[in-house]
Steps between C-alpha positions, in 0.01 A plus 500: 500500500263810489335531161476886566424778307835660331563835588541732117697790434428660155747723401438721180584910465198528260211591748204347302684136437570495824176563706310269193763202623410613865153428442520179291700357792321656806194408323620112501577540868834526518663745730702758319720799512592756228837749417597702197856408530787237544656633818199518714374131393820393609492658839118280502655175484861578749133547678466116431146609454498390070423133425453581098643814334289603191787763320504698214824460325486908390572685863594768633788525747629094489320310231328179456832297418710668806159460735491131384873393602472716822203314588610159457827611668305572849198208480551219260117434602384818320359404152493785259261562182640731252281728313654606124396704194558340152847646447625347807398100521885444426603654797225318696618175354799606640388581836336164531870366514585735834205310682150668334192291571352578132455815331107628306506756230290818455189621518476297785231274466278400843514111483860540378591662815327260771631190268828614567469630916334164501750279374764690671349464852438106393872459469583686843253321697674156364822642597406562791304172565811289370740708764250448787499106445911478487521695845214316627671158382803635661372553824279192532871315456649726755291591747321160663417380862819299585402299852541161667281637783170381578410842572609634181311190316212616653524814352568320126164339559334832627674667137333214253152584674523874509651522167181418230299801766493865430465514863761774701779319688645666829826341559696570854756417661870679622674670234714341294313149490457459129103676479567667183657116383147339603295821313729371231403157500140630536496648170702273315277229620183696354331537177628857498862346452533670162418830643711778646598442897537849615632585853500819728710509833245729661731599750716678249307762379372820682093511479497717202729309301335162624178642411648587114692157455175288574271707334645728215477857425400750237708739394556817736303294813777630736804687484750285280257367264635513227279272278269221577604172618323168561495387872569119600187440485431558157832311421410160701135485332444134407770423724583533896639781700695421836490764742786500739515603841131611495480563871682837396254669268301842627138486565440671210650256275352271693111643396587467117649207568187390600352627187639306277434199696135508521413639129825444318545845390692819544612786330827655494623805711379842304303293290105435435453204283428192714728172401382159581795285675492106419743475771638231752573582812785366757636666771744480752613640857676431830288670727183322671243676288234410724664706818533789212178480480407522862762805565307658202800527289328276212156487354303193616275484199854531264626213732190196427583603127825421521496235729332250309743250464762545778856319472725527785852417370738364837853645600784284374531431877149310491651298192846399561450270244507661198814677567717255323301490216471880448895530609600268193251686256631831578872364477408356182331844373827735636757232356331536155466852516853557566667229308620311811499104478427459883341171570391500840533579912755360717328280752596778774347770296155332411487415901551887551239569252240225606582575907437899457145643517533747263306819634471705190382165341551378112640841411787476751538143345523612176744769580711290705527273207579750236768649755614175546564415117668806471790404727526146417776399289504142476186242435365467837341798770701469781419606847743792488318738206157475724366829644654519817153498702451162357830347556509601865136381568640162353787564715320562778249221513842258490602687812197347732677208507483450917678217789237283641405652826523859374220651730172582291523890639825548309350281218226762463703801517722359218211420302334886542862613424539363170157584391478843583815529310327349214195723497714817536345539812187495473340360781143445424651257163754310710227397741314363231766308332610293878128494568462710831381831634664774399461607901757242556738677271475779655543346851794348342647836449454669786627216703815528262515886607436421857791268521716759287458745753530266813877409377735612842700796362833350595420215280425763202848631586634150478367410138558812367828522585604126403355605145816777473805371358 
């Protein structure tokens, strides 16, 4: 977890208290804001922009008490010092009951003041810390390579000799191949375990708002900003950030990008103070960088620094193997998740999942699966609650059952049938999965039309009319 420094805001009507606790605290280094009254502090932290809230208890508007339970009510995070005169320590006894950190008397005295900011952002950061290790515990039980697949162990191995590195890790492959479950594995593998794992899908954000979530802003950078806010890399220091679908960021991003990978610092948008990043790096795409590169789309020098350690993670297709293994661990994950005590697959419906090549890959698995547990009702998957695509590619592969002397033409076109049906049509897939140019589909086709348009018209007639009742 970041040990970063808390962000203040001193709230006092008295003008002179106010800009001496301003001082104290800026002095120590601490970033902080100031207000005269309860209302406007409270529109400071609906900002989320308040880490500790020093209040006077006297205020006008909403006072100390009021500001104290409307804080807690919108960030249990916020930790809130109460400053009191003599004739009110009662009431800040009190307020330590509604969730004050502590409470210090006055005149104000300096080391009284930091002893307390101090303690308070102590407590946060351990918070904080302990929060970060149960989600990180979490996911290192949930999200895990699951394989039988040599090609898959392979990438296991690759993961225990990447991990100890701070080197960058480009990871490709098609979408939906489990990249973001080997980044995953990266970081849980790594000494930076304990630390946040922060992820951007770079492909959702516009450039401007890509450019603000990675690197922060101040307050008033750009239209809309409202306050300053940390960007992701200032959140993932000491631990890793994945980058998703980097082949999709603008060449501008793409220069401070580059920044931050050669000196390890940035600063955020609107601002001038220059922040040093302790920052691990993993990204991800399914694009060929390299012919990004050549078409000029992608920044060659950005490329080598990410493309240290490159991972290629195979289509389920390339690793039939590990489908039954990921089938029963997402049955097992649905099943809990919605109370269902499903045991298993029917043998028909594991041979429909095992036989089907799965084109959108372990995310169209996964789905399928959690579709499937939905419309099971008994212990066992049967064939029946399958995605259609899947049952009828099961279906289908059953059907190429042939006589002995079937001639190998008609063999052929059966074959390019059945597998065009498969891919959806698409040609250029089909001929890779029976191994063949995809010229000879397309020969295959237009021999189809040929012969479609060669049929005598009287013979048309003839079937068309033997079709009406």
């Amino acid at each position: 977890m970041i040990r970063k420094s808390p962000n203040i805001l001193v709230v006092e009507d008295d003008v002179e208290n106010r800009a001496a606790m301003v001082k104290v605290l800026q002095g120590a280094g601490y970033d902080t804001n100031e207000t005269d009254n309860g209302q406007t502090a409270l529109d400071y932290i609906l900002e989320d922009n308040v880490d500790i809230l020093v209040t006077d208890l006297r205020l006008p508007v909403m006072d100390g008490v009021e500001l104290l339970k409307r804080a807690k009510a919108s960030s249990q995070e916020i930790e809130v010092i109460l400053v009191t005169g003599h004739g009110t320590v009662e009431l800040a006894v009190e307020a330590i009951k509604e969730g004050a950190y502590d409470f210090i008397t006055k005149p104000i005295k300096k080391a009284q003041l930091l002893r307390a900011v101090e303690k308070a952002a102590e407590k946060q950061y351990l918070s904080r810390e302990n929060r970060q290790l149960r989600s990180q515990l979490t996911q290192t039980n949930t999200r895990r390579l699951i394989y039988a697949s040599a090609e898959i162990r392979n990438i296991a191995r690759m993961v225990d000799q990447v991990a100890p590195s701070t080197a960058t890790v480009l990871l490709t492959g098609e979408s939906g191949t489990g990249k973001e479950v080997v980044a995953d594995a990266i970081h849980n593998a790594s000494p930076r375990r304990l630390k946040p794992m922060i992820k951007v899908s770079c492909a959702a954000l516009p450039e401007t708002l890509l450019e603000a979530e990675l690197f922060g802003h101040e307050k008033g950078a750009f239209t809309g900003a409202a306050a300053r806010k940390e960007g992701r890399f200032e959140l993932a220091n000491g631990g890793t950030l994945f980058l998703d679908e980097i082949g999709e960021i603008t060449p501008a991003v793409q220069v401070k990008l580059l920044r931050v990978l050669q000196d390890g610092k940035f600063e955020r948008l609107g601002g001038t103070r220059t922040i040093d990043a302790d920052v691990r790096i993993i990204t991800a795409t399914n694009k060929d960088l390299r012919q990004e590169v050549a078409d000029k789309r992608f920044r060659e020098d950005l490329f080598y620094r990410l493309n240290v350690i490159n991972i290629h993670v195979p289509a389920v297709r390339e690793r039939k193997d590990d489908v039954q293994l990921l089938a029963m661990h997402f049955l097992k994950m649905y099943a809990e998740k919605n109370g269902k005590p499903i045991e298993g697959f029917s043998e028909d419906a594991m041979l429909a999942l095992t036989s089907y090549d799965w084109p959108g890959n372990v995310r169209e698995l996964e789905n399928a699966i959690e579709r499937a547990v939905v419309f099971t009702s008994g212990k066992t998957v049967p064939l029946s609650v399958l995605p259609q695509g899947v049952s009828a590619f099961a279906e289908s592969r059953h059907s190429l059952n042939f006589k002995i002397g079937t001639p190998l033409r008609d063999l052929e076109k059966k074959a390019i049938e059945i597998t065009l049906q498969h891919t959806r049509g698409d040609k250029n897939m089909a001929a890779r999965l029976l191994g063949i140019a995809t010229r000879t589909i397309y020969r295959h086709l237009e021999k189809q039309e040929q012969e479609g348009s060669d049929a005598p018209e009287e013979e048309t007639a003839v079937d068309s009319a033997s079709a009406l009742p």
